[in-house]
Steps between C-alpha positions, in 0.01 A plus 500: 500500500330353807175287457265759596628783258470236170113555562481819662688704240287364214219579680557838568643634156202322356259717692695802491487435077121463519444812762736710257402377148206295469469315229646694200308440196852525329613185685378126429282345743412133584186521570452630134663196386255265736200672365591409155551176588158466694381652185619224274390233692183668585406556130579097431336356808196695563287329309305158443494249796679462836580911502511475900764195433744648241436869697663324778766272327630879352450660815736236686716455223598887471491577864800179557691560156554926633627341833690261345645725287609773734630221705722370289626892414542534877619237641876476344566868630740556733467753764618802287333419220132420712495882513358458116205332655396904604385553143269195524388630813432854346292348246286336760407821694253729375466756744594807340330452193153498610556755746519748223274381294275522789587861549475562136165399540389761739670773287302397230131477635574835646541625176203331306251210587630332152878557584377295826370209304809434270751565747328220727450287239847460488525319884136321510349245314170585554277743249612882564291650209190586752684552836426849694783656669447312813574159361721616328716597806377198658607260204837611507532475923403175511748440207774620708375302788488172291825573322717537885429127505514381186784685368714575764448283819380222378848486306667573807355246684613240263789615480560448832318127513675416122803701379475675166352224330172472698479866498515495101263192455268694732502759268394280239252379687330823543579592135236171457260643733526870356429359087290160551373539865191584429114380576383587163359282215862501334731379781262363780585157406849548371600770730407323767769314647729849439248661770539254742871462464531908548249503816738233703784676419358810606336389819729591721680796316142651508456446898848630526452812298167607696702454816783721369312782412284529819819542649634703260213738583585427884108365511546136614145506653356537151611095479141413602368727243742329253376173607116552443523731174797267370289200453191665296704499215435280193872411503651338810762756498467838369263555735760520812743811334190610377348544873801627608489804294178573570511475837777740511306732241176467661341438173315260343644232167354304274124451347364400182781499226470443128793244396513378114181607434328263836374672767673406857300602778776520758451560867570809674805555734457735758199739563602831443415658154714786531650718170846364498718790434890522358607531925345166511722333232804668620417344845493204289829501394686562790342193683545297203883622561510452850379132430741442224829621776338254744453223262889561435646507844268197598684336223855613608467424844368145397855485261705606812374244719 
């Protein structure tokens, strides 16, 4: 098997697993396995002094122990064998997943407001038991938006800078981000160094995905809009993917949102207020796919060379 094929093979059955399955709720997951362990160190370290200090001593400490791990699973394979590391990168994609979920959302606030609110709940973190229709729709757009990043080319791009093992202890570090990332009284202190961690190893993905889906929409000269809207963002990086949808919606993200029970007054993106409608998210989606075969034949063409 030539050099280029070890990685290129994985690659591609990996995606093609995630595009055609998901994640089946039948099959064990890693990520489930790091939440539990963020969960049992979270519940033993999160409280008395130094919580910022033992928050990052667990952050580091998981993030290097999944690398090591999958490094030391990896690394013996021979060529044949590598082709094993396309489950690992199946796990790490999670495209498909919230594509549906997204759609499922739509199907359900068409149906009732309260149908709405519990399918989004699902995909958001915020509070869904008071959202209209309209942020409902919007909730789960910028979901998608955020998610092409964070689940599928910010993997990639590690992937590409790492190998398998940077692309799984990326995953743990946005597992930290997605459970203990947070600016509220709980996990401001402790969570803190998990935030940080997650928004330098999305800096670039971010960027990256933003540029992707302009020209998935064949709209590079929304990059300036990208640019200006990108930035208003609390985070230094869902803002960009973010933009980029809107911009090639024409509508308008973000605003106040309740999170935990704290009100986050979050800065709009884009200006126009417009009813989102189900032509809207299926727009969506096909960027979002566009992105994802772009993201993959960047990758290839990188292995080739």
């Amino acid at each position: 098997m030539s050099d280029a094929l070890i990685y290129i093979l994985p690659l591609l059955i990996g995606w093609l697993l995630d595009l055609l399955l998901g994640d089946p709720s039948w099959l064990p997951h890693p990520v489930v396995g790091f939440g539990k362990m963020i969960s049992f160190g979270e519940k033993r370290l999160n409280k008395g002094s130094r919580r910022m200090l033992k928050g990052a001593l667990m952050a580091i400490f998981l993030i290097g122990f999944v690398f090591a791990i999958t490094w030391f699973i990896c690394y013996p394979l021979t060529s044949y064998f590598k082709l094993f590391t396309s489950i690992l990168i199946f796990f790490c994609l999670a495209g498909t997943t919230l594509i549906r979920e997204v759609r499922e959302v739509f199907r359900a606030v068409d149906r009732s407001l309260e149908e709405g609110r519990k399918q989004v709940a699902r995909i958001v973190g915020r509070d869904t038991s008071e959202l209209s229709a309209q942020e409902i729709r919007t909730a789960a757009l910028e979901t998608l938006a955020e998610n092409l990043s964070d689940g599928v080319i910010a993997p990639l791009f590690w992937l590409a800078v790492g190998g398998v093992p940077a692309m799984m202890a990326y995953k743990m570090v946005n597992t930290l981000d997605s459970m203990i990332g947070y600016r509220t009284e709980r996990y401001k202190d402790f969570g803190c160094w998990a935030a940080r961690i997650d928004d330098i190893a999305n800096f670039i993905p971010a960027r990256l995905t933003a540029l992707l889906m302009v020209l998935a929409a064949g709209k590079p000269q929304l990059v300036g809009f990208v640019w200006r809207n990108g930035r208003k963002h609390a985070s230094p990086n869902s803002g960009y993917p973010e933009a980029a949808l809107a911009g090639v919606l024409d509508c308008r993200f973000g605003g106040p949102h309740y999170y935990f029970g704290e009100l986050f007054d979050k800065p709009y993106i884009g200006e126009n207020a417009c009813e989102l409608t189900t032509a809207d998210m299926q727009k969506a989606v096909r960027i979002n796919r566009i992105a994802e075969i772009l993201a993959i034949v960047i990758i290839i063409v990188i292995y080739c060379l």
